[in-house]
C-alpha positions in Angstrom: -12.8 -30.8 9.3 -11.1 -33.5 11.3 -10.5 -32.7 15.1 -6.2 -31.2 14.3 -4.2 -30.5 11.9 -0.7 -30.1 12.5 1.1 -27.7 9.6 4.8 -26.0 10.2 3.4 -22.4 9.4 -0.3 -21.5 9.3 -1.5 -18.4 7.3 -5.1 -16.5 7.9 -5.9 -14.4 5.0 -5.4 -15.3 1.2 -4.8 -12.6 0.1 -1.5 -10.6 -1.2 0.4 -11.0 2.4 -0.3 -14.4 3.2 -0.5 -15.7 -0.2 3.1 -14.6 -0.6 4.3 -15.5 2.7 2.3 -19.3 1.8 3.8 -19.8 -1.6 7.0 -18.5 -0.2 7.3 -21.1 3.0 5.7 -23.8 0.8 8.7 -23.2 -1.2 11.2 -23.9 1.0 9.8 -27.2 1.4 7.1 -26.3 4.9 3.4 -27.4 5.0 1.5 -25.0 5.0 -2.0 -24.1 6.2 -3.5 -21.3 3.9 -6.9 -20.4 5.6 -9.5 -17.5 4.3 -12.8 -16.8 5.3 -14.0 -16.1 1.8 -15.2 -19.1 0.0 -14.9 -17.7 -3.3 -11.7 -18.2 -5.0 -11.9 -15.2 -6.8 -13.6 -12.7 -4.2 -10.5 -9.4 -4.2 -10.1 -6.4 -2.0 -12.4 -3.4 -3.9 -10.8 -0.7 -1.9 -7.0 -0.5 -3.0 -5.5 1.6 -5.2 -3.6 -0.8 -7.0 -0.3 0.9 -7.4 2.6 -1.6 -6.6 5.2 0.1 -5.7 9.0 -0.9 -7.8 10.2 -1.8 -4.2 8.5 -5.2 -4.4 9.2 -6.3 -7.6 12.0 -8.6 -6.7 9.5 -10.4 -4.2 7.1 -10.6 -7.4 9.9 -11.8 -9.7 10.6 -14.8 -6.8 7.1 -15.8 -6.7 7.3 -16.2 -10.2 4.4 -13.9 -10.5 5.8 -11.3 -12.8 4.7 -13.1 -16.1 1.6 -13.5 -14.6 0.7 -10.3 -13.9 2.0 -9.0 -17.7 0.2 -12.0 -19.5 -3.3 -10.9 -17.5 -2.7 -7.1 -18.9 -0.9 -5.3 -15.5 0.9 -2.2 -16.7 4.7 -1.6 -15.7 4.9 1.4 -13.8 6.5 4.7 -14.1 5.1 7.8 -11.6 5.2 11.6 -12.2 3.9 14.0 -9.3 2.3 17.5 -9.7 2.9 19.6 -7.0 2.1 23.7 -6.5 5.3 24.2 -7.8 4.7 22.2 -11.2 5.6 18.5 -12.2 7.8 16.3 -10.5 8.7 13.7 -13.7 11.9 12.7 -15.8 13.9 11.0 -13.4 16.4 8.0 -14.2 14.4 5.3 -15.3 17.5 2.9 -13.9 17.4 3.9 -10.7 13.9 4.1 -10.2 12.8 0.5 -11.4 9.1 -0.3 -12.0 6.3 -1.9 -10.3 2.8 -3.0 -11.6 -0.1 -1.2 -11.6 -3.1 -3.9 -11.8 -7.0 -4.3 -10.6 -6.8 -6.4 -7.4 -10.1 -8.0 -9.1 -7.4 -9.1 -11.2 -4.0 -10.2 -9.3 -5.5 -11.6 -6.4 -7.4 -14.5 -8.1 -3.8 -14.8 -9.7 -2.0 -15.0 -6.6 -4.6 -16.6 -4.7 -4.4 -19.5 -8.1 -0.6 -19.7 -7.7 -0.5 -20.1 -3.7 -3.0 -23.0 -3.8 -1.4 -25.1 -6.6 1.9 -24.6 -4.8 3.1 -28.0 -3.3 3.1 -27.8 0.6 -0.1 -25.6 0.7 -3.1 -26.6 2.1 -6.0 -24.4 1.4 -8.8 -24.2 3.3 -11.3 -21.4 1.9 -14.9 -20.6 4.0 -12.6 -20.9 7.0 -12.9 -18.3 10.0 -10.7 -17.9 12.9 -12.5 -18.0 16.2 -9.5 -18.7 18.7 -5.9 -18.6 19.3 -4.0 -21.6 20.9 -1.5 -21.0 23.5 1.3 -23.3 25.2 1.8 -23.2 28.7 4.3 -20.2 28.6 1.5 -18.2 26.6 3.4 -18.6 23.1 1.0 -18.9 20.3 1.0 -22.1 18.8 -1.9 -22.4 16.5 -5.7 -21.3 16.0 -9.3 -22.8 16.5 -11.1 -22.4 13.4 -14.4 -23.3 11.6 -16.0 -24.1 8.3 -18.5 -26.2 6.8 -17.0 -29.1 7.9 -16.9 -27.8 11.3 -14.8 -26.5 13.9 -11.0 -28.0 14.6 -7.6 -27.1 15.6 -4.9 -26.3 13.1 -1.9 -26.5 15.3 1.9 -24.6 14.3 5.3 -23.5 15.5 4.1 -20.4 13.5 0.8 -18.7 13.1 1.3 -15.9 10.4 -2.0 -13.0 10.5 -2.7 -11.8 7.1 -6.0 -10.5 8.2 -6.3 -7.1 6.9 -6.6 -4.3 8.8 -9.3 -5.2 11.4 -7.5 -8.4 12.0 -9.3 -10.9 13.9 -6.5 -12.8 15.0 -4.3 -9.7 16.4 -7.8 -9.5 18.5 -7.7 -12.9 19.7 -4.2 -12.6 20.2 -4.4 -9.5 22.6 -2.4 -7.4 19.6 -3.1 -3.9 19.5 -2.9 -2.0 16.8 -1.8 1.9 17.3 -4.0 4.1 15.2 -3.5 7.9 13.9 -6.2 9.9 11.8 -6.7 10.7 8.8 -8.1 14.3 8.0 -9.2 13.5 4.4 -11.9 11.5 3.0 -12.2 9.7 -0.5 -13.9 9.4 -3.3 -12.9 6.5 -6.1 -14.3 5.1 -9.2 -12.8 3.7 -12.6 -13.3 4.7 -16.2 -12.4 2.9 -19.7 -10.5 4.4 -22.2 -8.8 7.7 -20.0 -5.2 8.1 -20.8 -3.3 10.7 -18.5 -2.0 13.8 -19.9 1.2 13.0 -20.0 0.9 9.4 -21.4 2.7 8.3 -17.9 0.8 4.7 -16.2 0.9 6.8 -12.8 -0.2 10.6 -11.4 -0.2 11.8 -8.5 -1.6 15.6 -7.6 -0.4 16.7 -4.1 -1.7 20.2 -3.9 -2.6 21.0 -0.5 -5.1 20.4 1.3 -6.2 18.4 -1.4 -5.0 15.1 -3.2 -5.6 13.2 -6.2 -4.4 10.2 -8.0 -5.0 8.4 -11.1 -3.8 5.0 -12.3 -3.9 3.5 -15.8 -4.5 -0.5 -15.2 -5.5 -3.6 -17.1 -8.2 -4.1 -19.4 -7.4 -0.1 -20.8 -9.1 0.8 -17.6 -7.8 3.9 -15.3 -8.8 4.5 -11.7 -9.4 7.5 -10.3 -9.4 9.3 -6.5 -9.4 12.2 -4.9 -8.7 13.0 -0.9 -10.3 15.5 0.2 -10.2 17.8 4.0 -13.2 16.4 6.0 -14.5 19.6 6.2 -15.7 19.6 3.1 -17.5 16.1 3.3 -20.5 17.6 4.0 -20.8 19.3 0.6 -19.5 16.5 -0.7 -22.2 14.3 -0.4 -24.6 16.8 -1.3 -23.8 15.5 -5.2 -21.2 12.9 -4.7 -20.6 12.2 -8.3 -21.1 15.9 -9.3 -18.6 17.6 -7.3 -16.0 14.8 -8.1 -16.2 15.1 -11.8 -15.9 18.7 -11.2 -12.7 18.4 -8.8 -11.5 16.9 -12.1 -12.5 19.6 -14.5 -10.2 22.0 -11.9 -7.0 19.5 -11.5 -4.1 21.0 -13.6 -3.1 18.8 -16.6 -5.9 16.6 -16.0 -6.6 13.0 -17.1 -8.5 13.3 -20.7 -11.7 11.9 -19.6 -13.6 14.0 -22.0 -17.2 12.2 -22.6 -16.4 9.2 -20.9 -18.4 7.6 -18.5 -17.6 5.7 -15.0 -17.9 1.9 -15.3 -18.1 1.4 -11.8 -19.9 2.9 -8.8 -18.7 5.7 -7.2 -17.2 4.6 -3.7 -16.5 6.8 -0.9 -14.6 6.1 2.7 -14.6 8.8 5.0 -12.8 7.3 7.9 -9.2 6.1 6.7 -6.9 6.1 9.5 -3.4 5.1 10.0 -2.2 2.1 11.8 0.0 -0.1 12.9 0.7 -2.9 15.3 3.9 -4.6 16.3 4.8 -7.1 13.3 5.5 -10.3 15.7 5.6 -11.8 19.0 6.5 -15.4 20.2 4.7 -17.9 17.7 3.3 -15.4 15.7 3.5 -12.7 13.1 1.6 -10.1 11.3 1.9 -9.4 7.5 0.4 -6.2 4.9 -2.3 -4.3 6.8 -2.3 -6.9 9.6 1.0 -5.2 10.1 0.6 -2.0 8.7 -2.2 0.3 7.3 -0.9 3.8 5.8 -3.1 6.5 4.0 -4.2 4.7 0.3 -2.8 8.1 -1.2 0.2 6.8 -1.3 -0.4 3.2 -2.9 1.8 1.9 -0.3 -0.3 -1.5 0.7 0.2 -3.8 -2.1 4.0 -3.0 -2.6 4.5 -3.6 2.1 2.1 -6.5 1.7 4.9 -8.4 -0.6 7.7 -7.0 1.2 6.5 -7.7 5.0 5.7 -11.2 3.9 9.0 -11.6 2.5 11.0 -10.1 5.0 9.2 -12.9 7.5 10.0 -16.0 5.3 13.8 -14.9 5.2 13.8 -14.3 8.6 12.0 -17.3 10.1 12.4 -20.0 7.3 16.0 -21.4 8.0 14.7 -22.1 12.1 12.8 -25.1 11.2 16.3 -26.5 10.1 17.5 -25.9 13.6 16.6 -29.2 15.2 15.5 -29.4 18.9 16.2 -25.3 19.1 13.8 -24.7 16.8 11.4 -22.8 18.8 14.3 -20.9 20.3 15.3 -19.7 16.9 12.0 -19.2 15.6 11.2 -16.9 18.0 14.6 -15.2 17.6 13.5 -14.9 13.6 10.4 -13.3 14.7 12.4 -10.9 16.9 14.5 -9.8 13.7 11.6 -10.0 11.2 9.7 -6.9 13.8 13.3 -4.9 13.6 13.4 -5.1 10.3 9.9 -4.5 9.6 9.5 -1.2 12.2 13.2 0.0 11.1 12.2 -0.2 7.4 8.7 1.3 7.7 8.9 3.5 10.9 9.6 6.8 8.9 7.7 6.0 6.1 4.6 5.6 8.6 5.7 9.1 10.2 5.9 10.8 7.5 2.3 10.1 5.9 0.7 9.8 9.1 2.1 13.5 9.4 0.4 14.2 5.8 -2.7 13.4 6.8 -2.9 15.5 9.1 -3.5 18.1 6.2 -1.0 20.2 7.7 0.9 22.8 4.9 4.6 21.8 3.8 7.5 22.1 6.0 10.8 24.2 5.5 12.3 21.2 4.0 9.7 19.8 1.9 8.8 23.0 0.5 13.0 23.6 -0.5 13.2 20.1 -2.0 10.3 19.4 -3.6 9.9 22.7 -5.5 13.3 22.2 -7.1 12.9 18.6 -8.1 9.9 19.8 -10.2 13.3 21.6 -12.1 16.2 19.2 -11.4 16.3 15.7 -13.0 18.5 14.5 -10.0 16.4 15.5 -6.9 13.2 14.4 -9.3 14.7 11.1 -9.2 15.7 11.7 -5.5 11.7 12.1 -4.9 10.4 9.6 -7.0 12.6 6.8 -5.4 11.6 7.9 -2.0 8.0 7.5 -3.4 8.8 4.1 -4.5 9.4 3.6 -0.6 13.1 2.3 -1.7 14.2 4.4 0.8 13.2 6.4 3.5 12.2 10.3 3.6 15.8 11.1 5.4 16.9 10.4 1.7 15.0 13.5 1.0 17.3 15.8 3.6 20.9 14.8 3.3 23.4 18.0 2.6 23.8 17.1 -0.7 20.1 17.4 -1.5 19.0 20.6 0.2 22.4 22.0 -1.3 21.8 20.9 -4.5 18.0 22.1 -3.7 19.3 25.3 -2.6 21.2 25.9 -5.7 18.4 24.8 -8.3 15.9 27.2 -6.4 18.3 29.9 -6.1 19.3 29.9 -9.9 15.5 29.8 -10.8 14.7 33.0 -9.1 18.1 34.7 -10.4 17.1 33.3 -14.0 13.4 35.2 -13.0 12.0 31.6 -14.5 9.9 29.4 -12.6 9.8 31.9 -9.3 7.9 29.4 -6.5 4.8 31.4 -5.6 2.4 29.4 -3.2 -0.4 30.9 -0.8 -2.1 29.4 1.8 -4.5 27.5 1.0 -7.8 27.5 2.0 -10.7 24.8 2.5 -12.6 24.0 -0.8 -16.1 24.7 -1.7 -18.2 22.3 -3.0 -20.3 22.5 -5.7 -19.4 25.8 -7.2 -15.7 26.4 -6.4 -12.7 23.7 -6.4 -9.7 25.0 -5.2 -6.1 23.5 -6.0 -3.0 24.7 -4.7 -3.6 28.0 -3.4 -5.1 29.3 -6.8 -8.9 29.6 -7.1 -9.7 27.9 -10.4 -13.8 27.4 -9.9 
């Protein structure tokens, strides 16, 4: 590695944030410095649930990455949600979109493949951050790094963290990141040959206190997760795999796993907090979980990883046409990408964090989301707010809680459908599992 380097943009982290935000700089004609501490070309991220949310698919389609992901086997997705009240599913396919659901074993070899072979990229893999570079007026400019050919400089107007949620360069840049627990734990693990019920790509089971998802993927595979209240972890572990085949046996409308057998270790994480950091600063900006890190529940990470690395390139791009003010408008880019970033993931943040505090449902949550499990229009109302298209305010204008009102009111007039809900309480492991409020052990 020579002594410096001297790129327009450099990106740490090759994986889904800064392999977009690479291939999309590199694109509008900038060099680009693509560094990742892995050597391994196809090394991926093993905890994700690999939902992409339909909200990124135009960022997928600019890439060009789109084809990709169908010709290696990704799945176009469609989502259906079982709540106490019963299943949240049949909205307009037109207005909800899709995404993809694919193993990141898979895409991010993919994406990783079509960053490095993109003219302008420079990839430097086995490459570690170990200092940020500062101008006189304390405005990031670059970053010391190493690999096997030693330690150098790789000096840029813009330094771009794609990092992951521990990033070492917020660190060395003095970013904090704000952090919110998580009350649940999880369990995860894949299977071959397990359809869902339904014959839907995507379920979710959100039955307070307890969660679940399952996701059909490439190669006929299907991953499944539950979350589960920490106080419960305990029992938990006594018979990991145990207990979460029988959470499974107790799930309403089930995935059909019958017979079949895992055909991958069973993982667990119990600490999975919440976080975020501001998304930029002068000279620098933070992309995906760098950025943003939200409860996996929601298969939120891939789907903000494109979108946040997006969001940057359109907002920072056109300032290295701006001659001598260049700096001046790169930083004033960087200023609009973190308003854009905080104002379109703020609530979405608040409104999981709040989830994961495994508090019950609110007044509102409970009004809406028990009559879009009878109501094609507020079902589509839900399911585009859980394609993060827009935020959870979408959820509470007047005309939803009237129209939610009205649906509610005529099913207890009709005497059909009547929302009954208890309290729930904690669940027992191994004997009991308890969904919903109704004891099904």
């Amino acid at each position: 590695m020579s002594t410096q380097k001297q790129y327009d943009v450099v990106v740490v982290g090759a994986s889904v944030g800064g392999c977009t935000a690479a291939t999309l700089y590199a694109k509008r004609g900038l060099k680009v410095a693509l560094l990742e501490i892995s050597k391994d070309l196809a090394h991926y991220k093993k905890i994700c649930t690999h939902y992409v949310q339909p909200v990124a698919t135009d960022t997928i389609r600019k890439l060009g990455l789109a084809e990709l992901i169908e010709a290696a086997g990704g799945r176009r997705n469609d989502l259906e949600m079982r709540l106490p009240w019963g299943w949240v599913r049949g909205g307009d396919p037109e207005a909800l979109g899709y995404g993809y659901n694919i193993r990141r074993q898979t895409l991010d070899p993919i994406l990783r493949d079509l960053a490095i072979n993109t003219p302008g990229v420079s990839f430097f893999p086995g490459t570690s951050v170990r200092g940020v570079i500062r101008d006189d007026d304390g405005r990031v400019g670059g970053v010391v790094a190493e690999g096997d050919a030693g330690r150098g400089e790789f000096r840029a107007p813009l330094v771009v963290a794609a990092d992951g949620r521990s990033s070492k360069t917020a660190q060395l840049a003095g970013v904090k990141a704000h952090v919110h627990d998580n009350g649940r734990f999880t369990y995860f693990t894949y299977y071959r040959g397990v359809p869902l019920s339904s014959g839907a790509t995507s379920h979710y089971w959100h039955l307070h206190p307890n969660l679940a998802y399952a996701f059909r993927n490439d190669d006929d595979t299907t991953l499944l997760g539950i979350f589960v209240s920490k106080g419960a972890l305990r029992e938990f572990k006594a018979d990991p795999m145990g207990n979460f085949r029988r959470f499974w046996e107790n799930v309403p409308d089930p995935p059909l796993i019958g017979n079949a057998s895992p055909i991958s270790e069973l993982r667990g994480i119990t600490e999975i907090p919440n976080q975020w950091r501001p998304a930029a600063a002068p000279g620098i900006a933070f992309v995906g979980d760098a950025a943003m890190v939200l409860d996996p529940i929601w298969g939120t990470g891939c789907g903000f990883a494109f979108l946040s690395a997006d969001w940057l390139v359109e907002h920072t791009a056109p300032a290295f046409g701006a001659g001598k003010d260049m700096l001046g408008a790169l930083d004033r880019g960087l200023e609009g990408y973190r308003k854009v970033h905080r104002s379109r993931t703020r609530w979405h943040y608040a409104h999981i964090a709040s989830f994961s505090k495994v508090r019950d449902y609110n007044i509102f949550e409970r009004l809406v989301f028990s009559a879009a499990t009878r109501d094609a229009k507020l079902a589509t109302r839900v399911l585009t707010y859980l394609s993060r298209a827009v935020g959870p305010f979408h959820l509470i204008t007047p005309a939803a809680l009237c129209r939610a009102v009205m649906v509610n009111l005529g099913a207890m007039l009709s005497g059909r459908n009547r929302p009954r809900i208890r309290r729930p309480r904690e669940i027992a492991f191994p004997a009991t599992v308890e969904i919903g409020g109704v004891d099904v052990g």
